[in-house]
C-alpha positions in Angstrom: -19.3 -5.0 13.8 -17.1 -3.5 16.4 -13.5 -5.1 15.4 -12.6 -7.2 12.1 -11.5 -10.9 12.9 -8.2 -12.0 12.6 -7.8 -14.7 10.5 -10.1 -14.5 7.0 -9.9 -15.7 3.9 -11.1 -14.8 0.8 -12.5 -18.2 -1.4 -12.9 -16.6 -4.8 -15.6 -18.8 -7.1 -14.9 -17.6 -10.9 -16.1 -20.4 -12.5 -16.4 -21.1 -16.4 -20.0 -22.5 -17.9 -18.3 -24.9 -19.7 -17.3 -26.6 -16.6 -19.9 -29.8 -15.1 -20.9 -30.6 -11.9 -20.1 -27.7 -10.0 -20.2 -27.5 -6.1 -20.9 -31.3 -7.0 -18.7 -32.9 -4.3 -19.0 -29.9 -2.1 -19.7 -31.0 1.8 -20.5 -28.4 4.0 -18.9 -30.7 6.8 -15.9 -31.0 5.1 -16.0 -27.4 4.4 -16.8 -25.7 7.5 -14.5 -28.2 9.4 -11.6 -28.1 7.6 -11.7 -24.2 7.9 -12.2 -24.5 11.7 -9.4 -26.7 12.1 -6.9 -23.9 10.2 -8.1 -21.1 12.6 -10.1 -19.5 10.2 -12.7 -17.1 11.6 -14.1 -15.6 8.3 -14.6 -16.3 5.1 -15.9 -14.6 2.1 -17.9 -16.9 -0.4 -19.3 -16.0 -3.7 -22.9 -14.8 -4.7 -21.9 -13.8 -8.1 -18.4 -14.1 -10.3 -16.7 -12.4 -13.0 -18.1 -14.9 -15.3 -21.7 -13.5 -14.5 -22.5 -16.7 -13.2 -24.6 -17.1 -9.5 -24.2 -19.8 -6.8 -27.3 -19.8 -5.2 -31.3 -20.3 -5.7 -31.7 -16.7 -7.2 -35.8 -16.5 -7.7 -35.1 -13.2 -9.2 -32.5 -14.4 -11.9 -32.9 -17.7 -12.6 -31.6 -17.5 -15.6 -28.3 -16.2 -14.0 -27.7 -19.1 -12.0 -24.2 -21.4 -13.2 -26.2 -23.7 -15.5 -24.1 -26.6 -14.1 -24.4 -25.9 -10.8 -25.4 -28.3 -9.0 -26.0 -27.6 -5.5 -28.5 -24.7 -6.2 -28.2 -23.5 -2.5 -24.4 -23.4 -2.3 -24.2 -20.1 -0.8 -26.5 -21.1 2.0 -25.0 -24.2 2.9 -21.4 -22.6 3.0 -22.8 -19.4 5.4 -25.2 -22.1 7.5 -22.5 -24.5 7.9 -19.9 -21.7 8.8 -22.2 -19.9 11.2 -22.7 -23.1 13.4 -19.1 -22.8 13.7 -18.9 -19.1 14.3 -17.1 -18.6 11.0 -18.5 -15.2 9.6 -19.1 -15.2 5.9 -19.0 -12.0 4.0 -20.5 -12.2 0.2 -19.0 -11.6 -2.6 -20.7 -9.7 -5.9 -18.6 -8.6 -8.5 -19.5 -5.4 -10.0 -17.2 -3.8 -12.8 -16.6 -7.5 -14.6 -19.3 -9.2 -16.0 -18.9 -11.3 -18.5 -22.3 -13.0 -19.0 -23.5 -9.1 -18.8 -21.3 -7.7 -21.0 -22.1 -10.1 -23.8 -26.2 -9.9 -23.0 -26.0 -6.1 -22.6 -23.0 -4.4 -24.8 -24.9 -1.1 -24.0 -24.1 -0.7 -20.5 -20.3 -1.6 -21.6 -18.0 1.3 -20.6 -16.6 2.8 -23.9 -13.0 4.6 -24.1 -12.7 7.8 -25.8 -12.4 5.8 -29.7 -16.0 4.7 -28.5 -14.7 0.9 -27.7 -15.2 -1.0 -25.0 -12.5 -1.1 -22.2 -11.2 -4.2 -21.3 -10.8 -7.4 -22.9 -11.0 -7.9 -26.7 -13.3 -9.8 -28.7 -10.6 -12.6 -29.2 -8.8 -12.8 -26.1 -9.3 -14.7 -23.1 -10.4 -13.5 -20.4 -13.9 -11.4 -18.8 -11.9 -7.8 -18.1 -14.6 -6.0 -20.1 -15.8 -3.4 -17.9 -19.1 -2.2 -17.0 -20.4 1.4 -16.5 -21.9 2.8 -13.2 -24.0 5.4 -14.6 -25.5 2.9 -16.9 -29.2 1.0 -16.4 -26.9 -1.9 -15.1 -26.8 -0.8 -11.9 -30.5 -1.2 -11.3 -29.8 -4.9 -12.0 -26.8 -4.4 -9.4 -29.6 -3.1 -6.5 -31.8 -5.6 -7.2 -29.3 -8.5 -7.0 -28.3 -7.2 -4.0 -31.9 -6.6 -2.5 -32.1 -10.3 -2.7 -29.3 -11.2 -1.2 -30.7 -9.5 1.9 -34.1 -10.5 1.9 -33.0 -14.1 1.2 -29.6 -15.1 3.1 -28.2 -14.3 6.4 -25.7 -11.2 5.2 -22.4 -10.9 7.3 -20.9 -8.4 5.0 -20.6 -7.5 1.4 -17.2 -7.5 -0.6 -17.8 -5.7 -3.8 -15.4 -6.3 -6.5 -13.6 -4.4 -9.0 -14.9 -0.6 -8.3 -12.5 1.6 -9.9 -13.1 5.3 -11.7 -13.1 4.9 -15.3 -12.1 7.6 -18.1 -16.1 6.6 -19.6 -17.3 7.7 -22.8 -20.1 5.7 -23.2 -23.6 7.8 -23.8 -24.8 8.1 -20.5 -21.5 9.4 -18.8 -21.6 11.9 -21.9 -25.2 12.6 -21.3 -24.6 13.3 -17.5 -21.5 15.6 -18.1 -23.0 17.4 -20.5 -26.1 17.5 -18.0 -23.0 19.3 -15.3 -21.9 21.6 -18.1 -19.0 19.3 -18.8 -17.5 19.1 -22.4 -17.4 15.2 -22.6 -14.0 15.7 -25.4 -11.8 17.1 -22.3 -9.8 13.9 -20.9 -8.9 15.2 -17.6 -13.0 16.5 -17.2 -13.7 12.6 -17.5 -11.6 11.4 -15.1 -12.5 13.7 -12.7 -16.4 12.9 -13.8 -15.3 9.1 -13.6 -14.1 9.5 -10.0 -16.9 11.4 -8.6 -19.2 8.9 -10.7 -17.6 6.2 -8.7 -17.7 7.8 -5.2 -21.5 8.5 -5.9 -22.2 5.2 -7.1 -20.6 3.5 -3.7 -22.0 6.1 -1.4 -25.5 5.0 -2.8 -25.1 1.4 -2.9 -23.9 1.8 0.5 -27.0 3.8 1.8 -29.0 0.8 -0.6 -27.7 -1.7 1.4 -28.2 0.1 4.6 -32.2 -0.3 4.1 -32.1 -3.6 4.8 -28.7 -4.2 7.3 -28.1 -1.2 9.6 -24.1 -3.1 10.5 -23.4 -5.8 7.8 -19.7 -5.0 6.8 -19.3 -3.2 3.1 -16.0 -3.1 1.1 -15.4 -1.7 -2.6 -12.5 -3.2 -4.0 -10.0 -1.9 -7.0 -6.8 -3.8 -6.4 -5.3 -0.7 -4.4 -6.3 2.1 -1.7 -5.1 5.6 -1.9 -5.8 9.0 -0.8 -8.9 8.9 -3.7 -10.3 6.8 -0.5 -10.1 9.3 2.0 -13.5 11.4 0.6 -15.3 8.2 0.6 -14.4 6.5 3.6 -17.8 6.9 4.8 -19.4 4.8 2.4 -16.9 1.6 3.7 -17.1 -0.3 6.9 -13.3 -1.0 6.5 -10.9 -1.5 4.0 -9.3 -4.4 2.7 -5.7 -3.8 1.4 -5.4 -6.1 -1.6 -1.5 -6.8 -2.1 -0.5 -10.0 -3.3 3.3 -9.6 -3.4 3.6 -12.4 -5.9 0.9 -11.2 -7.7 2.0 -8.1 -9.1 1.4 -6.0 -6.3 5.2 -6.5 -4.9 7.0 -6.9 -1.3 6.6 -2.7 -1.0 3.1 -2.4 -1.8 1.7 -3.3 1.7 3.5 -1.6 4.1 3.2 1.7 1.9 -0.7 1.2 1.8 -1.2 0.4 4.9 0.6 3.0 6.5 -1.6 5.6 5.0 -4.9 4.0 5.0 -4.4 3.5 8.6 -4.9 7.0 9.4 -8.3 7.4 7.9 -10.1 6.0 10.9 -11.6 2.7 9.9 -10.1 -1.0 10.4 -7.9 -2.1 7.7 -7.0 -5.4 6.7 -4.7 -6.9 4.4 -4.7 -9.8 2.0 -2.3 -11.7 0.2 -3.0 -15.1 -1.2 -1.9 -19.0 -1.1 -0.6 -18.7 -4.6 2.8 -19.4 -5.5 1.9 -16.4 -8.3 -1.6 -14.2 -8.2 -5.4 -14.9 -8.2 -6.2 -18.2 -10.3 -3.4 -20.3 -9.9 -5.0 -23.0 -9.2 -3.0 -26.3 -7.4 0.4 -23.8 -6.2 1.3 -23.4 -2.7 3.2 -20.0 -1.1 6.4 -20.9 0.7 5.2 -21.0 4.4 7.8 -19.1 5.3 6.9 -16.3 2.6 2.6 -16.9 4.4 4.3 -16.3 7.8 6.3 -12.9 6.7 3.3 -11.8 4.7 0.2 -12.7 7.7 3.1 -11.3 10.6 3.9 -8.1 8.9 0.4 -7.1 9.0 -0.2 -7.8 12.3 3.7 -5.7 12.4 1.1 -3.1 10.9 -1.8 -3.2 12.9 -4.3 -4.8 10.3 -6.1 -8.1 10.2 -5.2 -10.6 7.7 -6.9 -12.5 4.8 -5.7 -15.2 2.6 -6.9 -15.6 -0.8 -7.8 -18.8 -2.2 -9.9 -20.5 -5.2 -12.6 -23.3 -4.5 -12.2 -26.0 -7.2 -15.3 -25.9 -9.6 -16.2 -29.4 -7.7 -16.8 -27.3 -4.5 -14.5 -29.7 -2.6 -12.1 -27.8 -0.5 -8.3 -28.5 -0.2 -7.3 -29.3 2.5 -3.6 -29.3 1.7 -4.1 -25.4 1.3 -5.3 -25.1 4.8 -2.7 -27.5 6.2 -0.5 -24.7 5.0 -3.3 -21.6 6.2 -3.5 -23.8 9.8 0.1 -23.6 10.3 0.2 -19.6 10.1 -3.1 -18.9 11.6 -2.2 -20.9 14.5 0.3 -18.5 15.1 -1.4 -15.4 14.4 -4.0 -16.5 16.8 -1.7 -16.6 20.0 -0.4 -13.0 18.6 -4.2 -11.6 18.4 -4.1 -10.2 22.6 -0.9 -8.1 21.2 -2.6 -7.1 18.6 -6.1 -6.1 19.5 -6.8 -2.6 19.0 -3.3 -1.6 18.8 -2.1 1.7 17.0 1.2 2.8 15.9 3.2 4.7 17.3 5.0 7.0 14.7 6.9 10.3 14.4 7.4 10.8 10.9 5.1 12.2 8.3 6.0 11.0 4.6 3.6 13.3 2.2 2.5 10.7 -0.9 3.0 11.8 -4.2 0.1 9.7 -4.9 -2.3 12.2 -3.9 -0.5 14.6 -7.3 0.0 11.4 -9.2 -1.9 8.5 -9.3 -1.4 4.9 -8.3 -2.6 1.4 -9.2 -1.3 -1.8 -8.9 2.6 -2.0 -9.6 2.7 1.4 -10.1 3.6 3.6 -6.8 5.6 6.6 -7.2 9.1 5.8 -7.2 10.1 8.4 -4.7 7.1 6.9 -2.2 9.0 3.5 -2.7 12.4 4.7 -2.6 11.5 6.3 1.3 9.7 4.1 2.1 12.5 1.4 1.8 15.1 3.9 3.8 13.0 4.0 6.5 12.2 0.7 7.3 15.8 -0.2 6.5 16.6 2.5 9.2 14.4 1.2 11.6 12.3 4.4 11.7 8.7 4.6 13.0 6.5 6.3 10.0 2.9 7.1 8.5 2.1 7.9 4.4 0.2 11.3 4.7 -1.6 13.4 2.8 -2.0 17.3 2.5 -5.4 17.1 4.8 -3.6 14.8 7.6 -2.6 16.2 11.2 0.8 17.6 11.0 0.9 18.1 14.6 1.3 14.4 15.6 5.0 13.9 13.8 8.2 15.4 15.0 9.5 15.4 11.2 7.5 15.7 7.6 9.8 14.0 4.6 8.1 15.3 1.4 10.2 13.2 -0.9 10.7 14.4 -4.4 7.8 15.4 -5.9 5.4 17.3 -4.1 3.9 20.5 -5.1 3.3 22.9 -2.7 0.4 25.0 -2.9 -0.1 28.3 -0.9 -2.5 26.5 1.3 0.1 23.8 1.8 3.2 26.4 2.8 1.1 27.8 5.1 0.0 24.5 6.8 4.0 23.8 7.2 5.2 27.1 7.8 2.7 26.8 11.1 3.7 23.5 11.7 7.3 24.7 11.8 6.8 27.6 13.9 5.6 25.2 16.7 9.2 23.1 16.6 8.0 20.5 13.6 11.1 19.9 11.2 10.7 19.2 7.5 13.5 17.3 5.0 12.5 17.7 1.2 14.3 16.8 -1.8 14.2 17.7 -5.8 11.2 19.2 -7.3 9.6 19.2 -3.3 8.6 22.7 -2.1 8.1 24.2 -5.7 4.7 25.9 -6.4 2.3 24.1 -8.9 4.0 25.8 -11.5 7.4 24.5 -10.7 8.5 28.2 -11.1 9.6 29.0 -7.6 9.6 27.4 -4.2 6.5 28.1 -2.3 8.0 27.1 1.1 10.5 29.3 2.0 11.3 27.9 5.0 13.6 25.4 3.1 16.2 28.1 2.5 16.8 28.0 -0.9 15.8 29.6 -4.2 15.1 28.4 -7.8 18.2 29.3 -10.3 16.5 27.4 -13.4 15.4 24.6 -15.2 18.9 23.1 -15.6 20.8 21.2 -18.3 18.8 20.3 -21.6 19.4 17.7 -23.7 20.5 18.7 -27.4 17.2 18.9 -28.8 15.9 21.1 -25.7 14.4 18.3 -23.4 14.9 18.9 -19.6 17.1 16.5 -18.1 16.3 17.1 -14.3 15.0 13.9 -12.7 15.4 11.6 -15.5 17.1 8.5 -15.9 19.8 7.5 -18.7 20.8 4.4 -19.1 24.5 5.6 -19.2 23.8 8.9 -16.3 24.7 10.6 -19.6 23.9 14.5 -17.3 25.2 12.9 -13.4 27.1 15.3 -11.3 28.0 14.3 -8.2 27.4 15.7 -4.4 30.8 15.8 -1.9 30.0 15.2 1.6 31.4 16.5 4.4 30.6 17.0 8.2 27.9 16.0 10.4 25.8 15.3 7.2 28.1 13.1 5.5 28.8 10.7 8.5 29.9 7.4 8.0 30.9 8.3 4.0 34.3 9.2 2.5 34.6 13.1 2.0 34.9 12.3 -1.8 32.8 12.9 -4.8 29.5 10.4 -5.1 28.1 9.8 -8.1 24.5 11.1 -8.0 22.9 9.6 -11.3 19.3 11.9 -11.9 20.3 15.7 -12.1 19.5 17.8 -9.4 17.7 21.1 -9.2 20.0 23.9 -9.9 19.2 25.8 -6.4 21.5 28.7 -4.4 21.1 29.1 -0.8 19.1 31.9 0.6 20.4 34.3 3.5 21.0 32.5 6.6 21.0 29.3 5.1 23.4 26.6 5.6 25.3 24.5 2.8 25.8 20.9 4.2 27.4 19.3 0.7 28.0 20.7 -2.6 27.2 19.7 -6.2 30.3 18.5 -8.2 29.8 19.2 -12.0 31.6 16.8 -14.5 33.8 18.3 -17.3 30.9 17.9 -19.6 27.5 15.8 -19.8 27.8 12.8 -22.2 26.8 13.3 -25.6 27.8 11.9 -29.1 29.9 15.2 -29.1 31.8 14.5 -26.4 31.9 11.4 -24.2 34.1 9.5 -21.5 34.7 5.8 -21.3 31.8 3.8 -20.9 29.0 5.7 -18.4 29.0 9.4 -16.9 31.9 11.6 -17.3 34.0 12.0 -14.4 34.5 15.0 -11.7 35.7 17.9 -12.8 36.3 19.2 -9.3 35.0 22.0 -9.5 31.5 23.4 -7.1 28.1 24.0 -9.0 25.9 24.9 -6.5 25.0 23.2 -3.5 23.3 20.0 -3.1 22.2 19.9 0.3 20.6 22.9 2.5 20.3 23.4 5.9 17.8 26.2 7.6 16.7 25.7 11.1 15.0 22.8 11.1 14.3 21.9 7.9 17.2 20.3 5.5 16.8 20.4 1.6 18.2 17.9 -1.0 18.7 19.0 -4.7 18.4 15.7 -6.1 15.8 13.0 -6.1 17.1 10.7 -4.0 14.2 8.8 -3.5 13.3 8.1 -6.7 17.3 7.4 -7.0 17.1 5.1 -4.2 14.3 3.1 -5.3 15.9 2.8 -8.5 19.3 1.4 -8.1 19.6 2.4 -4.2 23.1 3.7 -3.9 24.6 3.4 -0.1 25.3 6.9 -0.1 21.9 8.3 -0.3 20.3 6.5 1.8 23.2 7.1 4.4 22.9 11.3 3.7 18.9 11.0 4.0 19.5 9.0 7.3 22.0 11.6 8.4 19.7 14.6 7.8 17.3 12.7 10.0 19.6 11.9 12.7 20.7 16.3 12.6 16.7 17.2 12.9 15.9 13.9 14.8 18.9 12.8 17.4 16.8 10.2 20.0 14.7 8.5 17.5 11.8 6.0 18.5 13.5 3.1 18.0 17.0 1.6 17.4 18.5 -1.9 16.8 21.8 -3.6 16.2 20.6 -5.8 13.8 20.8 -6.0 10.2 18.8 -3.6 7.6 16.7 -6.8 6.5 15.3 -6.4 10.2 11.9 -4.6 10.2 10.8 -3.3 13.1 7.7 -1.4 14.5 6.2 -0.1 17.8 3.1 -0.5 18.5 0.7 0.9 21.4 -2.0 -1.0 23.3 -3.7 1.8 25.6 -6.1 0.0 27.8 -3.6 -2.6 28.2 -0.6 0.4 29.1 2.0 -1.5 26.7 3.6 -1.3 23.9 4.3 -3.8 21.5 7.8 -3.9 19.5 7.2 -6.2 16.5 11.0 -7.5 15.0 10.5 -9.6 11.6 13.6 -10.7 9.4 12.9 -12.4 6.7 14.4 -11.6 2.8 12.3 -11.3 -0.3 14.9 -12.8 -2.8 14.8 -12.1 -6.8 15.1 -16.1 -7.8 13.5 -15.9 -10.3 12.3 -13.4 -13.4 8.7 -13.0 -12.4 8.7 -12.9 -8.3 10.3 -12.4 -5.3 10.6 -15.5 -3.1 11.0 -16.6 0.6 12.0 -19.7 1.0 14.4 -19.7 4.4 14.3 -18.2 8.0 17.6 -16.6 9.0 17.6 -16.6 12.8 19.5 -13.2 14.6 20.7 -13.7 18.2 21.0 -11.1 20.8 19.8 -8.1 18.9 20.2 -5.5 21.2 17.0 -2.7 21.2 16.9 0.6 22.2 13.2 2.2 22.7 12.4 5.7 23.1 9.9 5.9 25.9 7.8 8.3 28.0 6.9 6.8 31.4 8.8 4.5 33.8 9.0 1.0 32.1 8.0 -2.1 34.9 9.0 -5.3 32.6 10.0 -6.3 29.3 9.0 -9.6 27.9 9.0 -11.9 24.6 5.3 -12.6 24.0 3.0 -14.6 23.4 5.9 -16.9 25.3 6.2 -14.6 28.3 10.0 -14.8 28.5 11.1 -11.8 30.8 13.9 -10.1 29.5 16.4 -8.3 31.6 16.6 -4.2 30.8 17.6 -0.6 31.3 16.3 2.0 31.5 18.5 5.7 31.0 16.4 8.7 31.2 13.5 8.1 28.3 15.0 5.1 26.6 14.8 1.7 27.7 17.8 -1.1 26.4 17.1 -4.9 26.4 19.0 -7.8 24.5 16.4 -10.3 22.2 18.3 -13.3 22.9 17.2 -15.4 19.6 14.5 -14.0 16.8 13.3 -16.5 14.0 10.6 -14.9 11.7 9.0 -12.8 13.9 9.2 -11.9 17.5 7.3 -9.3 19.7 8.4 -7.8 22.8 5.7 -6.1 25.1 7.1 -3.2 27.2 4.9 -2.5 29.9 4.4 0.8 31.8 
């Protein structure tokens, strides 16, 4: 398969035995033609659910079938009738959730370290029990799969829920104690659980490969991170599963994407029909929150996939594809913009994901706090890792918490030396050991650990409900542009730094008269400026610019103005002629992408606002058009038009030098603008 289609969906099946007649009413007409009609041009249908339960005439499991399902060859019918229509159906077979397995075979169940199952209790709703890799299940697994291949016509696979687990169930102890592992050592297990799980897909993958040298293969687990980047070779592509509604958040795509982008293999992101998450059966997404969801991926550069549930009947709804048919539409006259298109960037973010780990809902704050300066700057970025290319940015952010390991200095120290630049903040730039800065180049040096609390806790970095240890930072200059030269309150403490010789102070820390305690307090929240300097707060050296606070994980958490406008600052000092630069509001998101062959780029503008209406969920409910945003776009060769697309309205622009100005007379949702050289 060279390139991923465009417009998917993803029908899950997870259907109860104590449900009748299902796939009764299902029509493979109906089926196949109502999906045609919403521009749908792929869709993955189930083999095998969560409930254990199979949809199709399994010779080899009979016994596995749904017991009341009945249209035995439901599977066939939905790829034969989709296939005449040139609709390609990937197969779904779940593989960590099983709940017909798990209650037949509580001996391949994986087992936490009190030796119970994980997942799902006994009493509770619900089939989350999970199922162990290294257990005799998986030959069941192979052979389930072996006859999907022998027996159907096999577009792809999409296997479900395929995470590393922290096992102790006999077999994993048996095979780490096999590898000279002590099974009692919880971080040994995890690192056993994710090379158990990268073994596990690499084999299934070379499994399947026996039988379909170019069917598509996808492991799912909710989330892909730099844990991906080993295995990459066992997937086809990935599929970025983010249902914003669903737990996942409005931030969880664009930061996922934007690493697993880079690892050479298509992407593709899914979000869902739900007004909530997976299994909300009869809700509708605001078509308006669809459209932002489907654009910004194509903003991105992936495909997109909606998620929907067939009713147990097997009749589809075709209210839910009035509302898929109404975005799709417009993705498909986007596609030609779109096709084979790759970002163009010049900013490195490092991820603290690849030193602390990530699932769904739970992305390091300092990755979400940058990540939402950026974009509400209007800067053109990737999410890197320690193994990426540093060559191809003109500035590397490492943002609050990354170690830096002699390897590591070394990589950046070259990468400075050939005119990179590098901004880092709080903890950033300390060895492993947090005892001392390993990268010199950022011109400052390690005083100590800081303020304690009374019984001895640090207090760097963490957050009080009443900023009981703030300080504050006093801009002034070039750095603090746009800001009152006056104290601002910076609520997570800071690392107590001095600056090294030859190094720059762009702002000083201002300490309060004392940090709040029950033996002495001020008013209501932190205690106010003393005046008086402690230390600086933000370094300059060369090209690199250091801030003693975490400002990310600041920003993300309460997002003061000021820190976002000193971060954007230090960018502007280290990176004056950015890509790209609007006049429109920060709820504006905007992106460049690059279509070689084609010799264009492709500016996607998108404005629409995730609002907190609710407890649960964010909500889009309303376009707010922006007329005549004026753009500014950094470019390298002589520019011959400029043009709103897919409508083909010219617009008029100049070029100066490398940039090129033009004017976007009206954007509502989403608008691209193809600059061709």
């Amino acid at each position: 398969m060279d390139q991923l289609p465009f417009r998917q969906i993803h029908l899950d099946f997870h259907t109860s035995e104590d449900i009748e007649g299902v796939g009764a009413e299902f029509d493979p007409e109906e089926f196949a033609g109502t999906l045609e009609r919403a521009r749908v041009n792929s869709i993955t249908c189930f083999a095998r659910c969560h409930h254990g339960w199979m949809y199709y005439d399994s010779q080899a499991f009979p016994e596995r079938v749904h017991p009341h399902l009945a249209n035995r060859n439901l599977l066939r019918e939905q790829i034969e009738a989709c296939h005449a229509r040139d609709i390609r159906v990937p197969i779904y077979v779940t593989i960590q959730w099983d709940h017909l397995t798990a209650n037949e075979h509580p001996e391949w169940l994986a087992l936490d370290e009190r030796g119970c199952p994980i997942g799902t209790p006994p009493y509770e709703a619900g089939f989350y029990r999970r199922l162990c890799v290294n257990s005799p299940y998986v030959d069941f697994l192979k052979a389930h799969v072996r006859e999907l291949l022998e027996t159907l016509p096999v577009d792809g696979f999409f296997f479900d829920i395929v995470t590393p687990l922290d096992c102790s169930c006999r077999y994993c102890r048996t095979r780490m104690e096999a590898q000279g592992l002590e099974p009692a050592d919880a971080r040994a297990r995890r690192r056993f659980g994710l090379q158990t799980i990268n073994e596990f897909k690499r084999d299934l993958t070379r499994f399947v490969r026996r039988f379909s040298p170019d069917c598509s293969i996808f492991y799912n687990a909710g989330h892909v991170g730099t844990r991906h980047r080993e295995v990459a070779d066992a997937y086809t592509h990935f599929e970025l599963e983010t249902l914003p509604s669903g737990g996942w958040g409005y931030m969880h795509f664009p930061i996922t994407m934007r690493y697993a982008r880079n690892l050479g293999i298509d992407c593709l992101g899914q979000t869902g029909k739900f007004h909530t998450s997976w299994g909300d059966f009869h809700s509708f997404k605001n078509a308006e929150a669809l459209q932002y969801e489907c654009f910004r991926m194509l903003a991105l550069g992936a495909k997109c996939s909606i998620g929907d549930q067939l009713h147990p009947s097997g009749r589809i709804d075709p209210h839910v594809y009035d509302l898929v048919g109404s975005v799709y539409a417009e993705v498909e006259k986007k596609e030609p913009w779109c096709q084979r298109a790759k970002p163009v960037t010049e900013i490195g973010v490092f991820t603290p994901e690849e030193f602390h780990s990530a699932e769904i809902g739970g992305l390091p704050p300092a990755l979400m706090g940058i990540t939402r300066m950026l974009e509400e700057g209007a800067h053109q970025f990737d999410i890197i890792d320690t193994q990426s290319d540093l060559s191809r940015y003109a500035v590397l952010v490492l943002p609050d918490t990354i170690p830096v390991s002699q390897p590591l200095a070394r990589k950046i120290e070259a990468y400075l030396e050939c005119g990179g630049a590098v901004i880092a903040s709080f903890e950033s730039g300390l060895d492993e050991t947090q005892s001392e800065f390993a990268l010199t180049a950022l011109g400052v040096r390690l005083i100590g650990e800081g303020p304690r609390e009374l019984d001895g806790t640090p207090v760097r970095g963490r957050h009080y409900e009443r900023a009981d240890y703030a300080d504050y930072v006093l801009p002034r200059g070039e750095i603090g542009r746009g800001l009152p030269e006056t104290e601002h309150a910076m609520y997570m403490r800071g690392v107590e730094v001095e600056p090294a010789p030859g190094s720059q102070v762009l702002a000083d820390v201002i300490v309060p008269y004392f940090p709040r305690t029950y033996r002495h307090f001020c008013s209501h929240r932190q205690t106010p400026s003393s005046g008086q300097a402690g230390g600086p707060a933000i370094v300059q050296r060369g090209r690199t610019i250091y801030f003693a606070h975490p400002i990310f994980c600041q920003y993300d958490r309460n997002a003061p103005r000021w820190c976002k406008t000193l971060f954007l600052n230090a960018l502007d000092i280290l990176l004056p002629e950015p890509l790209l630069r609007h006049g429109g509001p920060t709820t504006l998101r905007a992106t460049v992408n690059e279509q070689a062959a084609e010799t264009r780029w492709v500016v996607h503008l998108l404005h629409y606002i995730p609002e907190r209406r609710s407890q649960d969920i964010d909500v889009i409910e309303d376009v707010i058009p922006l007329y005549d945003v004026h753009v500014s776009v950094r470019v390298s060769g002589e520019v011959t038009s400029v043009a709103c697309v897919p409508e083909g309205q010219a617009l008029a622009y100049e070029q100066k030098g490398n940039r090129v100005g033009f004017v976007v007379p009206e954007l509502v949702g989403h608008q691209m603008v193809e600059i061709r050289f």
